[in-house]
C-alpha atoms as one frame of an Amber mdcrd trajectory, in Angstrom:
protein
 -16.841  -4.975 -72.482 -16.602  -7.335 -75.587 -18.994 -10.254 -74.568 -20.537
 -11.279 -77.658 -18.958 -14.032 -78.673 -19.633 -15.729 -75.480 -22.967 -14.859
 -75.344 -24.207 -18.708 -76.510 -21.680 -20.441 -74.238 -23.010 -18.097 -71.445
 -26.565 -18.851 -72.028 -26.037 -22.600 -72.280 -23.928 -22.707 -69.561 -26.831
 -21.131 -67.400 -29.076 -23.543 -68.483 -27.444 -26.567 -68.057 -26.219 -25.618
 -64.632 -27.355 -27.432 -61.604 -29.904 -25.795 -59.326 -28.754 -25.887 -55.767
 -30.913 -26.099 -53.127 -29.085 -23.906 -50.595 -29.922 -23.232 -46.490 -31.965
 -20.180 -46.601 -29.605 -16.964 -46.351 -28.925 -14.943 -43.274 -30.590 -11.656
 -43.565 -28.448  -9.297 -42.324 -25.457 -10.568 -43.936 -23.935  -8.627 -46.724
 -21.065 -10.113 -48.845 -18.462  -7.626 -50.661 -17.060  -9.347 -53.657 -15.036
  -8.168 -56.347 -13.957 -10.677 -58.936 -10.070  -9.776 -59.142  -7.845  -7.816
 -56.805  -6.734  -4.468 -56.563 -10.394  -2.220 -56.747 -10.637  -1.339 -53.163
 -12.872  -4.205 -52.372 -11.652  -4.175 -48.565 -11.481  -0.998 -48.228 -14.706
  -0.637 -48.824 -15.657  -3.199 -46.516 -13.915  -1.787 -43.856 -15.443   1.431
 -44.388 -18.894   0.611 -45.055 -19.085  -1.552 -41.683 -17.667   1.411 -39.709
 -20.624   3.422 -41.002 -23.186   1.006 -40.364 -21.762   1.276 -37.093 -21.755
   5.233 -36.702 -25.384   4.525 -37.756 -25.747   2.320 -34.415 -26.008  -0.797
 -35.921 -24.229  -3.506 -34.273 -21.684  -4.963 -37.381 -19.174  -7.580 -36.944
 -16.720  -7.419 -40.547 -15.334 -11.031 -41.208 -12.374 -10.839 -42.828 -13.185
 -14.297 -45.671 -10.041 -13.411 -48.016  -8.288 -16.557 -47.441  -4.398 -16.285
 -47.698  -4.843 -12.924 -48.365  -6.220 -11.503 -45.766  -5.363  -7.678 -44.855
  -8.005  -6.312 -42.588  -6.366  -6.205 -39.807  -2.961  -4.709 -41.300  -5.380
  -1.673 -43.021  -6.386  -0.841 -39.522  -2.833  -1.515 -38.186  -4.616  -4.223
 -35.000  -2.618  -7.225 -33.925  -5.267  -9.453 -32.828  -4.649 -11.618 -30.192
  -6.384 -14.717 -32.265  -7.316 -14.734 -36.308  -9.058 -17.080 -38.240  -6.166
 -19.260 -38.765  -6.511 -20.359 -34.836 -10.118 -21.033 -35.603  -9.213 -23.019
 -38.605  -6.660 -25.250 -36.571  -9.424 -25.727 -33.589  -7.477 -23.997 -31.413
 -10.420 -21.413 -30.389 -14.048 -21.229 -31.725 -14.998 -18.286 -34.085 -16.334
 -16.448 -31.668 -13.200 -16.374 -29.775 -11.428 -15.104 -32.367 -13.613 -11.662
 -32.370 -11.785  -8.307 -31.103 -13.421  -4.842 -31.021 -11.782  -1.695 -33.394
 -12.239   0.641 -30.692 -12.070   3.677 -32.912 -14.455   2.205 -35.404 -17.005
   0.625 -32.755 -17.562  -2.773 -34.583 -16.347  -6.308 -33.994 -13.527  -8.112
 -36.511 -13.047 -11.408 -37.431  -9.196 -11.147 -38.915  -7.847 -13.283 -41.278
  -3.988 -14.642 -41.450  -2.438 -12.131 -43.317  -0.047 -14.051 -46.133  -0.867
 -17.842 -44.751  -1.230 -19.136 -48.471  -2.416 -22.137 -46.211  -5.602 -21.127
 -45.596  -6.223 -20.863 -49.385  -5.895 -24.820 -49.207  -8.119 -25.838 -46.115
 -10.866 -27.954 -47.156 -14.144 -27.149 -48.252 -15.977 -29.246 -45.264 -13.846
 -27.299 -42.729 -14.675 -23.626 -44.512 -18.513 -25.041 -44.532 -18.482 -25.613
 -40.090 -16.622 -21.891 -40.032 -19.717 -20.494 -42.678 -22.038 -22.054 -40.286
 -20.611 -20.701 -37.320 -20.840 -17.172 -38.876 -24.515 -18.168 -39.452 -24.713
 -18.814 -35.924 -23.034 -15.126 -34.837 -24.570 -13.323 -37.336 -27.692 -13.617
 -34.735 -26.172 -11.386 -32.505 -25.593  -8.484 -34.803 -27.277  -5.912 -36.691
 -25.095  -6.055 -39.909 -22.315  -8.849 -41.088 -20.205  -7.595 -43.633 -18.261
 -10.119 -45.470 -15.281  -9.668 -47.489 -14.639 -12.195 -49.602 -11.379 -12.816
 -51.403 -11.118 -12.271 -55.490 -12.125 -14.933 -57.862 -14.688 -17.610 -58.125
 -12.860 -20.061 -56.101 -15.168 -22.167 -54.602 -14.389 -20.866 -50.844 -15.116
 -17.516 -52.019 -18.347 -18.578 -53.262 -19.437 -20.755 -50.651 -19.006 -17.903
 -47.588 -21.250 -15.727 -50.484 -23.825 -18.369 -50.106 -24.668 -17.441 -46.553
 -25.515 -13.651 -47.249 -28.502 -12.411 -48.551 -26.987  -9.587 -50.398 -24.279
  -9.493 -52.302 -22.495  -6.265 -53.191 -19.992  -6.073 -56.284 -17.196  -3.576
 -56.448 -15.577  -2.562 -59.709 -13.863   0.133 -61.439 -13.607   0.943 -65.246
 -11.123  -0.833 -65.595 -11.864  -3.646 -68.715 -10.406  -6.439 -66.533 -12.327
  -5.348 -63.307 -15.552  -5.712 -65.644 -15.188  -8.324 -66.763 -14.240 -10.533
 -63.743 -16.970  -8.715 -61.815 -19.257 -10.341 -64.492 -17.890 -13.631 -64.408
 -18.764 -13.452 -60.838 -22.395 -12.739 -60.909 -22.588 -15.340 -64.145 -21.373
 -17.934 -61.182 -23.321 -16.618 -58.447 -26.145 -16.752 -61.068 -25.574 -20.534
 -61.896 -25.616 -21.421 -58.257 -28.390 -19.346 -56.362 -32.003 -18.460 -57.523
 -32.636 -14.848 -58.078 -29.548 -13.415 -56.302 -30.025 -10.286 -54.633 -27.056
  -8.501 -56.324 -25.734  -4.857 -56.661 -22.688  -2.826 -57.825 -20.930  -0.709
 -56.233 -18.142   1.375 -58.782 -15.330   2.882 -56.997 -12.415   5.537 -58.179
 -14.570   7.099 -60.334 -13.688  10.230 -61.709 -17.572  11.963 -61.090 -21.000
  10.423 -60.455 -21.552  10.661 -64.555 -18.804   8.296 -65.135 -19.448   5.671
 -62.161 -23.311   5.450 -64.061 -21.397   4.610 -67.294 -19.448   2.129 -65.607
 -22.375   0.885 -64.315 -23.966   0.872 -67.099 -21.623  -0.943 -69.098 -21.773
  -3.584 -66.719 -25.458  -4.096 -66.443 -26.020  -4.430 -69.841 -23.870  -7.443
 -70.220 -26.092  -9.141 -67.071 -29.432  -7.709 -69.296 -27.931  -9.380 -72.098
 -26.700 -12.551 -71.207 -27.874 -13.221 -67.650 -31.150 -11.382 -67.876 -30.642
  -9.946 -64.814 -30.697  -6.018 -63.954 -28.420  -5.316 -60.873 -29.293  -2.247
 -59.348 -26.388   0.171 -58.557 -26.198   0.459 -54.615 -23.816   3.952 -55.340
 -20.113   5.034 -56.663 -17.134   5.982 -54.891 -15.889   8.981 -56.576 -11.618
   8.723 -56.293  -9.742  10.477 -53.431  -6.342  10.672 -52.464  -7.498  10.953
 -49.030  -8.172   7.105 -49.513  -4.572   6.139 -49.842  -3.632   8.679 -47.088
  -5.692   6.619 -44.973  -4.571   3.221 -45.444  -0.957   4.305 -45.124  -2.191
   5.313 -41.728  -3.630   2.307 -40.976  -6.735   3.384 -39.806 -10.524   4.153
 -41.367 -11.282   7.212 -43.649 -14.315   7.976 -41.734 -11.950   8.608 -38.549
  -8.719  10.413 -40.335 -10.938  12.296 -43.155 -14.534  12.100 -42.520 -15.492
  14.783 -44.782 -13.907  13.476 -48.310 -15.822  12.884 -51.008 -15.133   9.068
 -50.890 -16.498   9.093 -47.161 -19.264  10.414 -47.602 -20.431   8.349 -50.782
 -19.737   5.328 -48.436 -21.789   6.704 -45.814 -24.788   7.548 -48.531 -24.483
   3.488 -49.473 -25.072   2.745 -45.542 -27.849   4.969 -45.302 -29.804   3.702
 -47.893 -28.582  -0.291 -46.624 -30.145   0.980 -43.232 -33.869   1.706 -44.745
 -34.126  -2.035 -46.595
């Protein structure tokens, strides 16, 4: 990834950026970010919240991609209310949770295509983040995935979490959005807890150089060292899954891609 000629405006940028004084994070809230589309960001999050919840943790999975929001068509449910009802005040968020019965965890769904949401105002998305604070109380895990970008929505429903997990690929553009991403998260929260997740790798060795690529542009400019939480080595079985609508870990359990996910939850079980 060829950052150095923005290495100065990087470092000045951090520097001159406000400190925000933020509500302490919730805990057991973990946000999935990505920085652009298309790098299996929700599938992950599907996937990792169904093994938190083989692991018997209670996990609700809030679906935060606004206006493109496609948890609910992965796992082929038609929920009787979404996000967009919550949005309108029609229902409260916690009327808007249904169960995935063959996953065991709660879901918040989005409004899949509703390019409206993408425009609701930042004081109404700020009463929805606190609401989540407010359920998050009731679980063991939260997962939430967030839509791609910086947008400010996406950021502010990362401010809640107290971990905040990156997926990438190899791909040069994946990179570096996923670094522009933690530069941002970096400008607006105080030692971020922050770590990368690389998915469709070809082999273990080649997720670590991904990762490593990666990490030496936040050692560089951010002076930050973002620990790799694991990689996702590529399986067909993946798409296989998805055009079944439902999770890996219930249509092919025993794929390589399954079982790195499941590795990931087992280690966020222990912290």
């Amino acid at each position: 990834m060829n950052t150095s000629t923005t290495q100065n405006n990087s470092e000045q940028a951090l520097a001159l950026a406000p400190r925000k004084v933020a509500r302490p994070q919730v805990r057991n809230m973990i946000a999935v970010a990505s920085g652009k589309g298309g790098v299996g960001k929700t599938w992950f999050s599907i996937t990792l919240a169904h093994a938190l919840a083989q692991s018997g943790l209670k996990t609700l999975l809030f679906d935060g991609d606004l206006g493109l929001a496609n948890i609910d068509i992965q796992l082929g449910l038609m929920p009787a209310h979404d996000l967009g009802s919550v949005i309108a005040g029609k229902i409260t968020l916690n009327q808007a949770i249904c169960h995935y019965d063959d996953g065991n965890f709660d879901i918040i769904a989005g409004r899949s295509g509703s390019g409206s949401l993408s425009n609701v105002p930042i004081s109404r998305l700020q009463l929805i983040n606190d609401d989540l604070r407010i359920l998050a109380g009731g679980y063991d895990r939260v997962i939430v995935d967030l839509g791609a970008g910086v947008e400010k929505p996406v950021r502010l429903f990362a401010s809640g979490a107290a971990k905040l997990m990156m997926v990438c690929t190899d791909e040069p553009t994946s990179l570096t959005d996923a670094y522009a991403f933690i530069k941002m998260i970096c400008m607006e929260q105080q030692q971020p807890d922050i770590s990368i997740v690389v998915n469709s790798a070809n082999s273990y060795r080649e997720g670590e150089r991904t990762y490593t690529t990666l990490l030496k542009a936040c050692q560089g400019f951010l002076r930050i060292s973002p620990p790799l939480a694991g990689v996702i080595r590529r399986d067909t079985r993946v798409r296989d899954a998805i055009r079944n609508q439902t999770s890996i870990l219930r249509r092919h359990p025993n794929t390589e891609a399954a079982e790195d996910v499941l590795a990931i939850a087992q280690r966020l079980t222990k912290e």
